[in-house]
N, C-alpha and C positions, 0 to 999 in steps of 0.2 A: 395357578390362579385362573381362574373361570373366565368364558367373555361371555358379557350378558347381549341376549339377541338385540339389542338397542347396537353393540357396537360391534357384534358380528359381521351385518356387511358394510360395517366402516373400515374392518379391517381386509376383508376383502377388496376394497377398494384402493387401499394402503398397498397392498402385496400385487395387485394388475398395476399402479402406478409407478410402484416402483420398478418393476419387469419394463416396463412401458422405457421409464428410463435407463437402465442398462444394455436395453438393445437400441438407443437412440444415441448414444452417446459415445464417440470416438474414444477407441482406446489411446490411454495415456499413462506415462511411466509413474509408477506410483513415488508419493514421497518419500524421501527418506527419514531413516527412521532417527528421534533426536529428544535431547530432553527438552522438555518444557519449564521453568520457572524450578529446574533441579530435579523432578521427578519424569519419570516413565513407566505407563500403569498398562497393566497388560489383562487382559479380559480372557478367562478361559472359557469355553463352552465346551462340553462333553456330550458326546451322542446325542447330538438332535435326535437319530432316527428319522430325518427327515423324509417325507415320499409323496403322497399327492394333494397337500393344501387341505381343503378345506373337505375333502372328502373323505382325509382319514381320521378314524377317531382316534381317539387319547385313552392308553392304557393304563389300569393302577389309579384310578384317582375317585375321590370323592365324588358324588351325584354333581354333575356338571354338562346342564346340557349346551351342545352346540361344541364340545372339545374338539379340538382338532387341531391338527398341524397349526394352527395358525394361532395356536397359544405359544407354542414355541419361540416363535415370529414375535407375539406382543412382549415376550421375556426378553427377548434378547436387547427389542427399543427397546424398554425400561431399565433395563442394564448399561444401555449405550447411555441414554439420557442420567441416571440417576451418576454413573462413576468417568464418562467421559474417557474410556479409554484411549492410550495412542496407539494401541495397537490390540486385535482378536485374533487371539489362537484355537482353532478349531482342532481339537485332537481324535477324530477320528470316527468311526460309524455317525460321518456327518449325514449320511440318507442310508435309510432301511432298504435296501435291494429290491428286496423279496417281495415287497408292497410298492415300490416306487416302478412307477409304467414306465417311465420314461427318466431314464438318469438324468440325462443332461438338464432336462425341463425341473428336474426335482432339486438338483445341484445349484440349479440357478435360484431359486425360490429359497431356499435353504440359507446362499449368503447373502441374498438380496441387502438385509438392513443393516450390514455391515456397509455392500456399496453404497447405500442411499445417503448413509450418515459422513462419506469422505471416508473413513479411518482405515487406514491399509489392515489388511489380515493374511494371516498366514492357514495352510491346513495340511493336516497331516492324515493317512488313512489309518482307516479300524479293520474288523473284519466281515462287515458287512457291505463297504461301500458299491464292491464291485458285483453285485447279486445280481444287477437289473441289467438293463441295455450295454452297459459297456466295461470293458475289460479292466484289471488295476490298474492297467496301463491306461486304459484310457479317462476311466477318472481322472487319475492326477494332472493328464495332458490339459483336459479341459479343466481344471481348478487352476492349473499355471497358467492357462490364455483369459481369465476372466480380467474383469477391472478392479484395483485397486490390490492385487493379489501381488504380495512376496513370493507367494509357493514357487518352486521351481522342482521339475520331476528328480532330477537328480544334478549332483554338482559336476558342471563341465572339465573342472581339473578332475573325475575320477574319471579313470579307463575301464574300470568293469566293479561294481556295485549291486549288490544285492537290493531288491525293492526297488518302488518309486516312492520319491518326495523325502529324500535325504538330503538335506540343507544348510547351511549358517547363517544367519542373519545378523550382523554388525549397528551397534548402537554406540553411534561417536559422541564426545565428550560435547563440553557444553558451547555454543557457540561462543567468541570473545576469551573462553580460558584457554588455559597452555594445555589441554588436551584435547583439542577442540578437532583435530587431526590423527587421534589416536582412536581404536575402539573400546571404550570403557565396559562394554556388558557385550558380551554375546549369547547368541540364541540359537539351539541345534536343534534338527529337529529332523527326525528317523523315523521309518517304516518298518514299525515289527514284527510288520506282518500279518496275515491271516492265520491259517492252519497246517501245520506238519504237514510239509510234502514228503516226509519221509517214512516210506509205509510200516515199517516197524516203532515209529516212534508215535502217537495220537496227541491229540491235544492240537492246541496254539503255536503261531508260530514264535520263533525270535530274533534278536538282534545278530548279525551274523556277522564274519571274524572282516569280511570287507568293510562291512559299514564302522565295523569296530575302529578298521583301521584306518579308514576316512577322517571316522574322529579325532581319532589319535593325531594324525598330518595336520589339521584345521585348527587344533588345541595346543600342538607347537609352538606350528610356525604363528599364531594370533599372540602365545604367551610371549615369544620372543620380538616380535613388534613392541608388543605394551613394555619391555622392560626397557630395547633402547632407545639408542639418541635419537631426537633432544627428547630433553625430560624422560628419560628413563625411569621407570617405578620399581617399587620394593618387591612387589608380590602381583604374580598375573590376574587380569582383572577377571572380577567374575562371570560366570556362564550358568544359564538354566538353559533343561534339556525338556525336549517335549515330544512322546510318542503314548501308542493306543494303548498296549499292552502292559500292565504291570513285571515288572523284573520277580524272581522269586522272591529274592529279598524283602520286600515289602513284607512276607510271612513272619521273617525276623524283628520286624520292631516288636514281638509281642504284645502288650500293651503300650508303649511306650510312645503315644500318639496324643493329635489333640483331633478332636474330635467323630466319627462314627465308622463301627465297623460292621456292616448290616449285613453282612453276606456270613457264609460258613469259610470253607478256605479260599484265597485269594485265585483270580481265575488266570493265575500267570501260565507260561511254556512250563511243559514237563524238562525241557531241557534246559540248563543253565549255563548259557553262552559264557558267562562268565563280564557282561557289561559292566555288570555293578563297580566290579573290582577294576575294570578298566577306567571304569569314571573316576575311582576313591584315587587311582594311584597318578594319574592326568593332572588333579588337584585343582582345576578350576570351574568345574559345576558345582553349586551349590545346592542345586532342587531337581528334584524330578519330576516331572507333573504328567500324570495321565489319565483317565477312563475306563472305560469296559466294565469295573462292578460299578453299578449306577446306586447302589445303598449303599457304598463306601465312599467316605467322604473326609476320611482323616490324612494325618501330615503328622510324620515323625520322622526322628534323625537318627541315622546310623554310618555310624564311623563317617562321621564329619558333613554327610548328605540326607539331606532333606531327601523325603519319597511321600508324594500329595496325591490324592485324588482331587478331580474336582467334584463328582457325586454327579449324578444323574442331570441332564438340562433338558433333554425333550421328551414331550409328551406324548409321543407314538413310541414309547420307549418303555419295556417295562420298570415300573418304582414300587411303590409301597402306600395303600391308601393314607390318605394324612401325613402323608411325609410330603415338604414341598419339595419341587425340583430347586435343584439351586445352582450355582456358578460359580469361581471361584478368579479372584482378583490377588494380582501382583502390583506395589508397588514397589520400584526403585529409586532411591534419592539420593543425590550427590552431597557429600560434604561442601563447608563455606571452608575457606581460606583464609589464612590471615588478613590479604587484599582483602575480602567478601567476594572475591569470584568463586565459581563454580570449580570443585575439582574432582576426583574422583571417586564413584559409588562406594556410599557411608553404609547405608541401610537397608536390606529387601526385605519386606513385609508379604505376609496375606493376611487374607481375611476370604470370606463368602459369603455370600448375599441369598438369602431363601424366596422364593415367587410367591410371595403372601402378601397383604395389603400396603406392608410398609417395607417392602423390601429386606427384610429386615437383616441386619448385618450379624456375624457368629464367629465364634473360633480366632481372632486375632492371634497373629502368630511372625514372631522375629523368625527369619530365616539364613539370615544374616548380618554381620555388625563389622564395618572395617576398620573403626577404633574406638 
């Protein structure tokens, strides 16, 4: 969606104000993360592409003068405002390198409207992030010291881990119910890497047998919390997994998707670490959610796991003319109890939302049902 020069430098003035306040503002430990009134909705954005505001133009789109980063910026408020998430998952080429002068300056402009808005966020890298000023390493450092950020480079119980920004993120039960002290939803969240450091091998990178087995240890020991005492459950609670790269598998749903597959073949690793089957056999991810093809946009199930794209969200990003960017939303929501208290996650949903005049919503889709 376009910005008409009337509110061009309104939103420049939006994007200096809010910088204004993230560098005024004492760091402080972000909330935790919790349901609200039964639900918790998680806001995905896919490759901003972010890089220098207002002086970069916008790729792939209909005659639109004045595009630029900072349409990006107006999507993401309207997305903040329109669905109220509790939480932003940024998965990955959240700034274009190659165009961004200055990382750190570009990084910051990039989360800005998550911090303006309060709502803690999480980010994971792509293979773009680390093009410009600073190293992988140093991205993710700088995305774990910002404000309101979950990210964390890598988890302090691993001794040696492949990549940065390998995480879990715990979501406890509802406050006042009898899981109120248990984690009802977890959230992982991997580094897949850039590209093949292995010179006989080309392509993308992937998920590697450390981080595999991080997961593995985290997906445990979290299952064997949630079954015992007190209130011991029947079945470990669920997990959604969030990184840049598609797994190959994704090639395998064939058609067997709900909505778009705009690309030719999927631009996963030539190598197939073998995640997939690590997640199927672990048994408590339900979704997979990631990036990197910005015309794909669909979510299909195999052997018992969702694999989502969210589809393109920035506009320094290549897309498709007349195709809008769009986003994609998770909701999670607890079951009632016979009392009416809160008890453990009933239902995950999606949907996605398109950057056209009315937001407009697509693709509904069960992800999960717990009875």
């Amino acid at each position: 969606m376009g910005l008409s020069k009337k509110s061009y430098l309104s939103f420049s003035l939006v994007l200096f104000s809010t910088i204004f306040v993230l560098e005024s503002v004492s760091a402080a430990t972000s909330p935790p993360l919790k349901f609200k009134n039964g639900e918790f909705k998680i806001l995905q954005v896919a490759d901003m592409h972010y890089a220098d505001g207002i002086t970069t133009p916008c790729e792939d789109v209909l005659e639109m003068k004045g595009c630029s980063d900072l349409n990006t910026t107006a999507f993401i408020n309207r997305m903040i405002k329109a669905e109220k998430p509790d939480l932003i998952v940024f998965t990955g080429d959240n700034i274009f390198g190659q165009d961004a002068t200055d990382a750190a300056k570009s990084l910051d402009a990039s989360f800005a409207p998550a911090i303006a808005a309060g709502i803690p966020w999480a980010a994971v890298l792509g293979n773009h992030d680390m093009e410009s000023t600073l190293t992988r390493e140093g991205v993710m450092k700088h995305i774990a010291g910002m404000q309101l950020t979950l990210s964390q480079l890598n988890p302090a119980s691993a001794d040696v881990i492949d990549g940065f920004g390998n995480y879990n993120l715990e979501v406890a039960g509802a406050e006042g119910s009898s899981l109120q002290n248990k984690t009802v939803l977890n959230l992982y969240f991997l580094d897949s890497g850039d590209y093949s450091t292995v010179p006989s091998i080309g392509g993308y990178g992937w998920i590697k047998a450390s981080q595999q087995f991080w997961y593995q240890k985290t997906s445990l020991m979290q299952q064997k919390a949630y079954m015992s005492k007190p209130k011991p459950q029947k079945a470990p609670a669920p997990a959604l997994a969030y990184f840049h790269i598609p797994l190959p598998e994704y090639e395998d749903l064939g058609s067997n998707f709900t909505g778009v597959k705009g690309e030719g073949l999927i631009s996963s690793p030539s190598v197939n670490s073998g995640f997939f089957t690590t997640l199927r056999d672990a048994g408590d991810v339900k979704a997979v959610f990631t990036g990197h093809d910005h015309l794909n946009d669909f979510c299909g199930e195999l052997s018992g796991v969702h694999l989502c794209y969210a589809g393109g969200f920035g506009y320094h990003a290549y897309g498709l003319k007349g195709w809008s960017r769009r986003a994609r939303v998770v909701s999670v929501t607890l079951e009632k109890t016979k009392t009416g208290k809160w008890g453990a996650v009933n239902t995950i949903r999606t949907w996605k939302r398109l950057d056209d005049e009315n937001l407009t919503t697509i693709d509904p889709q069960v992800l999960f049902a717990g009875k």
